[in-house]
C-alpha positions in Angstrom: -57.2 30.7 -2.1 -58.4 34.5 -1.5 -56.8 37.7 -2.4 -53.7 37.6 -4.6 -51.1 39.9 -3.9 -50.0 43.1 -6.7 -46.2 42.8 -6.2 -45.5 46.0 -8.4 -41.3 46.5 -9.2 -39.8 49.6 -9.4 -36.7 51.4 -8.9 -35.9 54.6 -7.1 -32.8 56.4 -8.4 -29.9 58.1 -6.0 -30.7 61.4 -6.2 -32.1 64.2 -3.7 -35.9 63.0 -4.5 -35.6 60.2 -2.8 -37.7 60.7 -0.2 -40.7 62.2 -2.1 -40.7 59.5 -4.8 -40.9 57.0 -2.4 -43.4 58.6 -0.7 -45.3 59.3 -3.5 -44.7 55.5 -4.5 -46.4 54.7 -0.8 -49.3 56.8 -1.8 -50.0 55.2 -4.9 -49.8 51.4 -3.8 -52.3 52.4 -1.1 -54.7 54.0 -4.0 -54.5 51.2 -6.4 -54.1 47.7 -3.7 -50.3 47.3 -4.3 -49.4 45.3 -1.0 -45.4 45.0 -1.6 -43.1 46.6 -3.8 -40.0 45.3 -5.1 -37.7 47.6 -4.9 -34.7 47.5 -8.5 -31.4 48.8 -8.1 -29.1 49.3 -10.8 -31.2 48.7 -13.2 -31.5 48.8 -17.1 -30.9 52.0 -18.3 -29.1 53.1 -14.6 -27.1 49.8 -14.8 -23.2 50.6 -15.4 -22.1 47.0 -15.7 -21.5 45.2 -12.2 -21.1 47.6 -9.0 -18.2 49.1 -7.8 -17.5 49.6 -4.2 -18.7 53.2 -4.3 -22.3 52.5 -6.7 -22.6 49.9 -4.2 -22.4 52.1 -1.2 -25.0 54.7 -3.3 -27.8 52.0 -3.8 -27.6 50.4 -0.2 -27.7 53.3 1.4 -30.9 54.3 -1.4 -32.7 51.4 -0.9 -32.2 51.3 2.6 -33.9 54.7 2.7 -36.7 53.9 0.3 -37.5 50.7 1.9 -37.6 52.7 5.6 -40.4 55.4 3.6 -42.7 52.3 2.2 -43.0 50.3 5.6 -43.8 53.9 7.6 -47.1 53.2 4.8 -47.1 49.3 6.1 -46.2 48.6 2.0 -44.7 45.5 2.2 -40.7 45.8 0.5 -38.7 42.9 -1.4 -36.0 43.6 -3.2 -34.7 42.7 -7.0 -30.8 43.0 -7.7 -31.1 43.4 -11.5 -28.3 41.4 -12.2 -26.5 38.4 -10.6 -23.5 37.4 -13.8 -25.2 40.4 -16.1 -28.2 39.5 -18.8 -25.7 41.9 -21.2 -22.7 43.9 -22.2 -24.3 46.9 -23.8 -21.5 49.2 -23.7 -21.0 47.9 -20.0 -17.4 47.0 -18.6 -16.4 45.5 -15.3 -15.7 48.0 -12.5 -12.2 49.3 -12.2 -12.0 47.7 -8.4 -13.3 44.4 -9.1 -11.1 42.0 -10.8 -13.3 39.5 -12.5 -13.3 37.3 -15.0 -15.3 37.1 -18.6 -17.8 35.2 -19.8 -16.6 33.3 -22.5 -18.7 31.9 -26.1 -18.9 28.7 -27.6 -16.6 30.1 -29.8 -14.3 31.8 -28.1 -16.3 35.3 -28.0 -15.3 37.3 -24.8 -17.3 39.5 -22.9 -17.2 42.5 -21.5 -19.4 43.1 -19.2 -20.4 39.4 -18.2 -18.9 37.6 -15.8 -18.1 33.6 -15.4 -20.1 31.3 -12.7 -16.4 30.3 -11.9 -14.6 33.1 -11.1 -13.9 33.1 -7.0 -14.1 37.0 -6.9 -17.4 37.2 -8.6 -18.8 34.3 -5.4 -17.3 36.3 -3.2 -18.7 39.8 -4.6 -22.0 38.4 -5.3 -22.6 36.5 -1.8 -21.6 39.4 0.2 -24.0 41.7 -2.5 -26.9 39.8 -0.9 -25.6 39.0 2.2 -25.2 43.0 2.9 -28.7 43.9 1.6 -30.5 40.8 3.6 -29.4 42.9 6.6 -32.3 44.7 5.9 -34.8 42.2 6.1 -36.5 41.9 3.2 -39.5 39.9 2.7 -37.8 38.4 -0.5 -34.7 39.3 -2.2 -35.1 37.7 -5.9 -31.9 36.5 -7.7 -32.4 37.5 -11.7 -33.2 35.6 -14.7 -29.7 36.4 -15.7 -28.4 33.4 -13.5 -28.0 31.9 -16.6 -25.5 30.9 -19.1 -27.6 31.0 -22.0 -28.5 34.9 -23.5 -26.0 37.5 -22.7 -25.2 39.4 -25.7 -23.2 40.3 -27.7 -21.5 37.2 -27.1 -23.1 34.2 -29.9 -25.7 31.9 -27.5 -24.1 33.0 -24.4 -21.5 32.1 -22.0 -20.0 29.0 -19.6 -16.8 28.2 -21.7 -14.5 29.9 -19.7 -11.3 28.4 -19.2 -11.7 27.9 -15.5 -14.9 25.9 -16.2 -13.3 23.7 -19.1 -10.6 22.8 -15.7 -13.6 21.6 -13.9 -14.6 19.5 -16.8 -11.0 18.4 -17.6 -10.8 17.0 -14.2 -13.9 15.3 -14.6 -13.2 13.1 -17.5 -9.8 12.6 -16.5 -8.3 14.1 -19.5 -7.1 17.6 -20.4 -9.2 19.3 -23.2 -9.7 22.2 -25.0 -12.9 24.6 -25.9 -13.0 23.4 -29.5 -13.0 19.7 -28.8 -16.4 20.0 -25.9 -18.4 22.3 -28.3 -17.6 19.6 -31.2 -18.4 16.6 -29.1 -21.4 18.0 -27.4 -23.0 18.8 -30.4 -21.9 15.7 -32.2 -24.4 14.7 -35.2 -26.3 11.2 -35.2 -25.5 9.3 -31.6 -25.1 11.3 -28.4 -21.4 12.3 -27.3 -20.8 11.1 -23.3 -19.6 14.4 -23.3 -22.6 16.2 -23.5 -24.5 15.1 -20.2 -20.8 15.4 -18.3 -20.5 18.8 -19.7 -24.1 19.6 -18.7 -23.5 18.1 -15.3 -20.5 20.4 -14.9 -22.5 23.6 -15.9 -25.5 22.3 -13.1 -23.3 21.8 -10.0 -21.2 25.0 -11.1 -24.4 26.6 -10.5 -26.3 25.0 -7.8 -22.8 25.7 -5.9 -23.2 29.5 -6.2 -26.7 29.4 -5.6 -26.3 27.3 -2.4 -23.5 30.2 -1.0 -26.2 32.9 -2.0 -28.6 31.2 0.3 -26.6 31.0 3.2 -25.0 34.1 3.2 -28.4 35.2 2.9 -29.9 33.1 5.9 -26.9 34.5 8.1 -27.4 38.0 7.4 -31.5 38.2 7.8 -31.6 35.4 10.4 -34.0 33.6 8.5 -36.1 36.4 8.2 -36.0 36.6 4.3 -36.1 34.7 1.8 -34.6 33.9 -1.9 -36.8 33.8 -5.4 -35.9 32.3 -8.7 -36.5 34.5 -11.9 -36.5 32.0 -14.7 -36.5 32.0 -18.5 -37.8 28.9 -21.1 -37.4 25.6 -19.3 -36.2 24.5 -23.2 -32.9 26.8 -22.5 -32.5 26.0 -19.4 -32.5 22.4 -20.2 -29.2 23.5 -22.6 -27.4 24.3 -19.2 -28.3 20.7 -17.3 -30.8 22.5 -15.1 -32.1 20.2 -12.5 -34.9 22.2 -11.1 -36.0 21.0 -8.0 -32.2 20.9 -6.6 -32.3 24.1 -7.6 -35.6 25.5 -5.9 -34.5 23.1 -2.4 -30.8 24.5 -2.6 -32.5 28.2 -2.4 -35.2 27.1 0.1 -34.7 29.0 3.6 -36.8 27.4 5.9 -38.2 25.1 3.3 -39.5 28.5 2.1 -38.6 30.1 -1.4 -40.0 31.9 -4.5 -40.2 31.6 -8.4 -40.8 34.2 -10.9 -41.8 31.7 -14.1 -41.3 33.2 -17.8 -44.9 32.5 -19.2 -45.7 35.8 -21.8 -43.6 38.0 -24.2 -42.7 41.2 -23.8 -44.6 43.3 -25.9 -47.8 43.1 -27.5 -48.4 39.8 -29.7 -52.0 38.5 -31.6 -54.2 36.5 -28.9 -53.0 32.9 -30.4 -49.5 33.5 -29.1 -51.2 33.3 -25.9 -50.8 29.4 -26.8 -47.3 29.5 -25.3 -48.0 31.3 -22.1 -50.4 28.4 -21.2 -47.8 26.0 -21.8 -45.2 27.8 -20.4 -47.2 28.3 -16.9 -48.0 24.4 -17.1 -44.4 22.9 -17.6 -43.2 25.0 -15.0 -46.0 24.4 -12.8 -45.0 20.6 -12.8 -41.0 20.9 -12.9 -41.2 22.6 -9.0 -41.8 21.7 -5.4 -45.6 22.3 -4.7 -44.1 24.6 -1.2 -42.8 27.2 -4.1 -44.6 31.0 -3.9 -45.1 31.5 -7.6 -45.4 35.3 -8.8 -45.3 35.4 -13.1 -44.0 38.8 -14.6 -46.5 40.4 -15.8 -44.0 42.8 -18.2 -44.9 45.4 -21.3 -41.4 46.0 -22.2 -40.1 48.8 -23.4 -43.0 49.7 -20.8 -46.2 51.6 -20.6 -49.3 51.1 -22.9 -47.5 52.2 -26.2 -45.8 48.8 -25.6 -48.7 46.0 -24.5 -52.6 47.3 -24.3 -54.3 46.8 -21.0 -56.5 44.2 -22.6 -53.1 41.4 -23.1 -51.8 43.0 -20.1 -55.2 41.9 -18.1 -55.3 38.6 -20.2 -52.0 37.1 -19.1 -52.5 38.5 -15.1 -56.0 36.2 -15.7 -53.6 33.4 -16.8 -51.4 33.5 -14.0 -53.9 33.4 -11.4 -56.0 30.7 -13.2 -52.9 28.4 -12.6 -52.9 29.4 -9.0 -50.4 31.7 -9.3 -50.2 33.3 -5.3 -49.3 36.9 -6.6 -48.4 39.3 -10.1 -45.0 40.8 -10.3 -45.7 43.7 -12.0 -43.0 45.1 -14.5 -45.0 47.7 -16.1 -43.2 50.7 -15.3 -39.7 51.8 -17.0 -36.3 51.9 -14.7 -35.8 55.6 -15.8 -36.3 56.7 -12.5 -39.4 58.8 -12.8 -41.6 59.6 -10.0 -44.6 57.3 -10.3 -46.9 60.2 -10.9 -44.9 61.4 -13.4 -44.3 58.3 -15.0 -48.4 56.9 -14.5 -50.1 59.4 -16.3 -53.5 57.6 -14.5 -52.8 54.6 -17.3 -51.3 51.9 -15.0 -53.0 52.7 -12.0 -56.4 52.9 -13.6 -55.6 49.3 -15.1 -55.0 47.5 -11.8 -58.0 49.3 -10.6 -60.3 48.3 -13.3 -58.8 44.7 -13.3 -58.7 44.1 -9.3 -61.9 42.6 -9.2 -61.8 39.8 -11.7 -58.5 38.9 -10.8 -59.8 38.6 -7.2 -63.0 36.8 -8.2 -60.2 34.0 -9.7 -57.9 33.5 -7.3 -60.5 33.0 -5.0 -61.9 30.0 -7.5 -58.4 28.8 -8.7 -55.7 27.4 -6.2 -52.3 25.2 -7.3 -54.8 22.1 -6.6 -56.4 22.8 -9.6 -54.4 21.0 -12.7 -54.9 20.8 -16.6 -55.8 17.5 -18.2 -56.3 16.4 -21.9 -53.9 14.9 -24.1 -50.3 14.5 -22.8 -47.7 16.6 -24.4 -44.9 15.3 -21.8 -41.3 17.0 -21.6 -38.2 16.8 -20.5 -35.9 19.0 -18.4 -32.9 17.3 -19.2 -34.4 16.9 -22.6 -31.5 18.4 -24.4 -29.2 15.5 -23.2 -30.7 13.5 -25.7 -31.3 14.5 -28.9 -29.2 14.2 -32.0 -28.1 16.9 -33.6 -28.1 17.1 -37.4 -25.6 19.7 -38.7 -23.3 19.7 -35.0 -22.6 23.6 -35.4 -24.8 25.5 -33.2 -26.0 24.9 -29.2 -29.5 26.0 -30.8 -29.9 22.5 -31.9 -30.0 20.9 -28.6 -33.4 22.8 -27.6 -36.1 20.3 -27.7 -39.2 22.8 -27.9 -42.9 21.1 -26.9 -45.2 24.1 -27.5 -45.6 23.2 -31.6 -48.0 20.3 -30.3 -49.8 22.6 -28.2 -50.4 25.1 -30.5 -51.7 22.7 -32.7 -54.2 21.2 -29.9 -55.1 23.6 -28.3 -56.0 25.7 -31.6 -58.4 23.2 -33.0 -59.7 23.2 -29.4 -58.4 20.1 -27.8 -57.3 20.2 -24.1 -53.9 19.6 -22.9 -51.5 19.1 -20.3 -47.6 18.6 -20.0 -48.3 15.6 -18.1 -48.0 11.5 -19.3 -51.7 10.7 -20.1 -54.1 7.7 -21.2 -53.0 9.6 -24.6 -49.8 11.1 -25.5 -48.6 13.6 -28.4 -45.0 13.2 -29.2 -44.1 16.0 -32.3 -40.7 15.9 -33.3 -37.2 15.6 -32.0 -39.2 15.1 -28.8 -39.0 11.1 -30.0 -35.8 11.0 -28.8 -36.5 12.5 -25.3 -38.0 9.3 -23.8 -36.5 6.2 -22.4 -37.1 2.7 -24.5 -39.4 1.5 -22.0 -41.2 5.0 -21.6 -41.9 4.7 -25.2 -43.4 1.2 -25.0 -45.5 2.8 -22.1 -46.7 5.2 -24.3 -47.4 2.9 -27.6 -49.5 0.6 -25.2 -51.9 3.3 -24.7 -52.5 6.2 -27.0 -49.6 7.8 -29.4 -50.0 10.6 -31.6 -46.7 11.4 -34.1 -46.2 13.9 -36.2 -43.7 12.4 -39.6 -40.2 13.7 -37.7 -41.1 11.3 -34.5 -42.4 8.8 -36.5 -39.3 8.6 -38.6 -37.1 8.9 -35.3 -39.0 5.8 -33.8 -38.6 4.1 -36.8 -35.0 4.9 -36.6 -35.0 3.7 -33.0 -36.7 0.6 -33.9 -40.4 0.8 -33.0 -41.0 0.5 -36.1 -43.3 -2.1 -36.1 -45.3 -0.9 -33.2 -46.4 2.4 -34.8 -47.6 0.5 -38.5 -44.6 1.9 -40.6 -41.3 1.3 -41.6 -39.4 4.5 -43.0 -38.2 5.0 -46.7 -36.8 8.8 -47.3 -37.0 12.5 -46.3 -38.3 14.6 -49.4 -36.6 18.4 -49.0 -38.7 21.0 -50.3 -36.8 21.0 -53.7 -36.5 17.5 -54.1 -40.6 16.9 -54.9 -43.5 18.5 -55.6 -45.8 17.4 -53.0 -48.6 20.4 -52.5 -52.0 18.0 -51.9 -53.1 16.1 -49.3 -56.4 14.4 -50.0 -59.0 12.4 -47.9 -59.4 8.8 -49.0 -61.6 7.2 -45.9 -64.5 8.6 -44.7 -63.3 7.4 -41.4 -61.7 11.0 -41.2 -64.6 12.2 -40.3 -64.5 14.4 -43.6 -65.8 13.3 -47.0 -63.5 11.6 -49.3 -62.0 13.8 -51.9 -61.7 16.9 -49.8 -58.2 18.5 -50.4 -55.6 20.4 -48.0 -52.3 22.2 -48.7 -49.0 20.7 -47.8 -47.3 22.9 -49.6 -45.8 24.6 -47.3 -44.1 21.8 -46.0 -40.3 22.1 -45.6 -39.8 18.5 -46.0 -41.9 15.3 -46.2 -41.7 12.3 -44.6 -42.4 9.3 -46.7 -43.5 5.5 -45.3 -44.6 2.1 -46.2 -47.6 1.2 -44.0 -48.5 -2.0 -43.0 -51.5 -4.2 -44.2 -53.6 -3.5 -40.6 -52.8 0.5 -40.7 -56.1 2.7 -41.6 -54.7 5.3 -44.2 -56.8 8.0 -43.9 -55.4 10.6 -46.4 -52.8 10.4 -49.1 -50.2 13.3 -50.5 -50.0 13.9 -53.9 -48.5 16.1 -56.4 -50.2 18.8 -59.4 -50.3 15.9 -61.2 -52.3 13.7 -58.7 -49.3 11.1 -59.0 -49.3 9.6 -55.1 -45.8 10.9 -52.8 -47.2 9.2 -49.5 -49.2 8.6 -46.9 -50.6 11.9 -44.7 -52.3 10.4 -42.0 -52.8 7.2 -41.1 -54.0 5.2 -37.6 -52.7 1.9 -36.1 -54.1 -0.7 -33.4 -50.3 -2.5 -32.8 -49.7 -5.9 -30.8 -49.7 -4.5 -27.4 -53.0 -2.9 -28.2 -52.3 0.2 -28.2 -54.0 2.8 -30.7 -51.4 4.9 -32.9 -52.5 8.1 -34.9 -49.5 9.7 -37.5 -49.6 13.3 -38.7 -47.1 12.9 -41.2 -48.8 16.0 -43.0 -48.4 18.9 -40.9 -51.7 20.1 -39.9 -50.3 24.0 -38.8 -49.9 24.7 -42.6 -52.7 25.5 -42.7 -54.6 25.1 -40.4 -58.9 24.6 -41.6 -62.1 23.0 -40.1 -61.4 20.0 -42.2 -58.7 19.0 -40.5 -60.1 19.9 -37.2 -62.4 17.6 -37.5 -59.8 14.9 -38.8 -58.0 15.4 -35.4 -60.9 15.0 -33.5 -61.6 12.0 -35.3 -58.2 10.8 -34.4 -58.3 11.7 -31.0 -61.7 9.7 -30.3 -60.3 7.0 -31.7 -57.2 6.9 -29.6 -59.2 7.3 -26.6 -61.2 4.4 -28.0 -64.3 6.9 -28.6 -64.2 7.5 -24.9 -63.0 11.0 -24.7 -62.9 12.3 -21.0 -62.6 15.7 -21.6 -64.6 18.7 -23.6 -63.9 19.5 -27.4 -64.3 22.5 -28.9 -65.6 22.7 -32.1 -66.1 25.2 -35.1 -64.4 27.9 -33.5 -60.7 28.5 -34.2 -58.5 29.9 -31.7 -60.6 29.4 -28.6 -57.9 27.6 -26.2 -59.6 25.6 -23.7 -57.8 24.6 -20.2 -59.7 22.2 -18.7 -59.1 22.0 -14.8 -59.4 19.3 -12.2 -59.1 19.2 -8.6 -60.3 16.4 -7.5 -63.6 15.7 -8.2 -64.3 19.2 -9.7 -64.0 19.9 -13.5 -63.8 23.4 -15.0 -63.5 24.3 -18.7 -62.1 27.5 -19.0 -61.7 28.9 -22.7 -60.1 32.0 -24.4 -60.6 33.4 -27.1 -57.1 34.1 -28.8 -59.1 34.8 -32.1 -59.7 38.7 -33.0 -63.2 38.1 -34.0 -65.7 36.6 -31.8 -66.2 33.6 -30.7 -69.2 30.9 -30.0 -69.0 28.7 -27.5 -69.5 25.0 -28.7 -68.5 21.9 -26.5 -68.8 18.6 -27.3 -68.7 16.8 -23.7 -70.8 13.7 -22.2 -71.3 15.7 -19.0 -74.3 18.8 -18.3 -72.5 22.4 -18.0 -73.6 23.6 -14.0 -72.3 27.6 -14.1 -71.0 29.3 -16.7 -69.2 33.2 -16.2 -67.7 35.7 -19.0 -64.8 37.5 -18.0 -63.8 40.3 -20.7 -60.5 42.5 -20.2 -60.7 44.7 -17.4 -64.4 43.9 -16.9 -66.1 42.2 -13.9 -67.2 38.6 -14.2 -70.7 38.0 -15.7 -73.4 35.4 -15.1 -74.1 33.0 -18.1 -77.1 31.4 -17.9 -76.8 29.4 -22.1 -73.6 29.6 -24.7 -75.5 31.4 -26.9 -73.7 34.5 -26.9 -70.1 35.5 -28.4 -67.0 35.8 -26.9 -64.8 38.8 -26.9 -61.0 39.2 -28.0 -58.8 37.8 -25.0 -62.0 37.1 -23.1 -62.1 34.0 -21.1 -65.3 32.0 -20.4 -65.6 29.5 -17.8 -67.2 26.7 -17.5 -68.2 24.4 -14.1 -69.4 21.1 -15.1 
């Protein structure tokens, strides 16, 4: 692949140090291998709301300026309009000399600072935004992760029930309607609404129709010569709005050329083992776009600066990026407030990209998009949220169909996975209703793995027979006192008698097995009187292997049941695993590449203390490195050795 690119963001204020911070901002990207900047404007705390004519005029001609200092350093210059509909109101109001038109709630919240994807004047004011600035020929002028209707407080879930919108709709179905009667029907309990996928639909084209005048009014302006980039939040919120992503990504595309900026980490400092959903984040989105895309993650320590994120999960999550073949890091680690870089540095950020250039070099040069995760399948959805049925019908919150429970689950007790359909698949959840009757029966001719919601929902669906159980009743916390689970069959892989906690348990799925069905372990209460089942494993008649969590193996989480799920996992694969375990530790994630014929394990440790290295895998280990935070790569020649905090070993078989 080679060298990676340090995209760094940053914004230069209008005032009459224009000149020397951005000449100071040159000096520094040349010290510390920052090839491009991206330049902000209007940002955070300099944002007043959207521009009026006159802030308008004051940025341009800013930007314009800074932008004419960095290439006089050959400094590379894209350029990141902070806000496309708004991300929030905060006090903000529309400008005097704009007539626009609100964002509205679900429930009938309006904002004041937001703006509708209908409203003609906004189009208009937002093409010939990006249409003027292309002019100056940008490498890449980025559209915000605030295209979005989802997230713009203060209204309650966001926006995209405005009444121009619920026209569009109206004219759709045929049939005049009002706010109160989409928001009841889209989130209509037990069997899905038409409604919801029209509605959804709606919200899509709505969207890829502004994006599609962004690009061309772009392309005319810069002749071609820049192009557009996607800033992106969850997939599982996006899949709320109907987002189709590769429309999306070819409607952007300028020259079958365009950009993506994927959500993968939080914000601000979190313990390693969140690092769980930043793995799965970077893999779904991997999959969900065109292969031509130039991906860039945020690497972000918001509210900024080290007090925020340490340079150790700063330097973790830039590793991560780059290990999924990411082609640059779009750095977000200094504050809009319009300080001169010096001022604002204090030696801290330049020092990290300094002291993490090397590693980060020595992986992209070793990690390209060819190289892809396999293990077990945890396959989603983007229009996942079309499907699922709602419980209490109140709230848009319930249509998110979230995968990352399964892979913190797997991943924790050190099994590999991928987002992809696989010889084995995990299905946790409302993710049962997500898949298609005859994806399903794909699925249950192979390898299955349910936790007690999906199995219940299958049951519901009428698979029940294929999966070894029919359904009898949900127990609610208060309803029983289930708190043990207990091993009955040695088959677990654990001796018999050993007990768990399932008392933490919000509910419990109960189920009558059938005669062929291994039960492995049974939940009981204080009194050892038998509620149900907790795991059990099936061979049905299409001989497929089925393994049932119906006890949830998160709370808490223990070596026994690692082991159980090892167990379960050989036997899905029919004791053919083709891919590493990890064993004993906790916490140490493995991602285990391919590209082609080339495997590569590479764990990290998410765990505070540290970690030994111990794989159970058919095949010899060839090379071995450690990586530790801001630390050049080191030669391994065994495993006996520990692993550091967000360290990352890797492992060529």
């Amino acid at each position: 692949m080679g060298k990676f690119l340090y995209s760094l963001r940053f914004q230069i204020i209008p005032d009459e140090n224009v000149e020397k911070n951005a000449t100071d901002l040159a000096k520094f990207c040349l010290k510390h291998k920052i090839k491009e900047v991206v330049l902000f404007f209007a940002g955070e705390e300099w944002n007043n709301g959207l521009l009026s004519k006159k802030e308008e005029d004051i940025w341009f001609e800013t930007v314009k300026k800074v932008k004419e200092v960095l290439q006089r350093y050959n400094i590379c210059v894209s350029l990141n309009p902070w806000m496309t509909v708004l991300h929030c109101d905060r006090g903000r109001r529309f400008p005097k000399d704009r007539k626009f038109k609100p964002m509205v709630s679900p429930y009938g919240e309006v904002s004041k600072g937001c703006v509708s994807f209908a409203d003609k004047n906004w189009q208009k004011y937002i093409c010939a935004l990006y249409g003027r600035f292309a002019k100056l020929n940008f490498r890449i002028i980025w559209i915000e992760d605030d295209f979005r209707y989802h997230n713009h407080s203060p209204l309650t879930w966001g926006g995209g029930f405005e009444d121009e919108v619920i026209e569009i709709f109206s004219k759709k179905i045929g049939l005049k309607v009002k706010r109160k009667d989409i928001v009841k029907n889209i989130l209509k309990p037990g069997t899905v609404h038409p409604w919801r996928k029209l509605w959804m639909q709606t919200w899509r084209d709505l969207q890829i129709g502004v994006a599609k005048k962004i690009k061309e009014s772009v392309l005319k302006s810069s002749k071609g010569k820049t192009i557009l980039g996607l800033m992106s939040s969850n997939p599982v919120a996006h899949s709320v709005e109907g987002r189709n992503w590769k429309k999306l990504f070819k409607v952007l595309s300028i020259e079958e050329k365009v950009a993506h900026r994927p959500h993968f980490a939080s914000y601000s400092e979190t313990i390693g083992r969140g690092k769980i959903f930043s793995i799965a984040m970077l893999d779904i989105q991997k999959r969900l776009r065109p292969k031509n895309v130039e991906v860039f993650p945020e690497i972000e320590n918001f509210p900024f600066t080290v007090w925020s994120k340490s340079d150790s999960s700063t330097w973790c999550e830039m590793a991560l990026a780059l290990f999924f073949g990411a082609d640059g890091l779009l750095l977000d680690l200094f504050p809009f407030t319009g300080n001169n870089v010096n001022f604002e540095d204090n030696k801290k950020i330049g020092e990290l990209l300094d002291k993490s250039y090397f590693s980060l070099n020595w992986i992209s040069k070793r990690f390209t998009k060819d190289h892809n995760l396999f293990g077990v399948g945890i396959p989603w959805k983007e229009n996942a949220s079309e499907f699922i049925q709602t419980v209490k019908g109140k709230n848009l919150n319930e249509l998110y169909v979230d995968p990352v429970g399964a892979w913190n689950i797997f991943l924790s007790y050190g099994i590999p996975a991928c987002s992809e359909f696989q010889r084995v698949n995990v299905i946790f959840g409302e993710n049962a209703w997500i898949f298609n009757e005859e994806e399903i029966k794909e699925m249950l001719k192979r390898g299955i793995l349910l936790d007690g919601k999906s199995a219940k929902i299958l049951c519901e669906r009428g698979f029940g027979k294929y999966i070894g159980v029919e359904f009898k009743k949900t127990l609610n916390r208060e309803e029983s006192n289930y708190s043990i689970e207990v091993v009955i069959n040695e088959k677990s892989g654990v001796l018999k008698g050993i007990y768990n906690s399932v008392n933490l348990m919000e509910e419990f799925n109960v189920f009558e097995v059938e005669n062929k069905a291994i039960v492995l372990t049974k939940v009981i209460t204080p009194t050892r009187e038998t509620v149900g089942p907790g795991v059990i494993l099936f061979e049905n008649e299409l001989k497929g292997k089925v393994g049932i969590l119906i006890s949830d193996f998160s709370k808490p989480m223990n070596f026994h049941r690692q082991m159980i799920l090892h167990n379960i996992i050989s036997y899905l694969y029919n004791e053919k695993i083709p891919f590493p375990l990890v064993v004993d530790s906790p916490y140490l994630f493995p991602m285990f590449f391919i590209n082609g014929r080339k495997e590569v394990l590479v764990l990290l440790n998410g765990n505070v203390d540290k970690a030994k290295a111990k794989i159970r895998y058919l095949k010899k280990i060839k090379n071995s490195f450690l990586l530790k935070p801001l630390e050049k790569p080191v030669i391994k020649k065994n495993l006996n050795f520990e692993i550091p905090y967000l360290s990352f070993l890797v492992l060529y078989f």
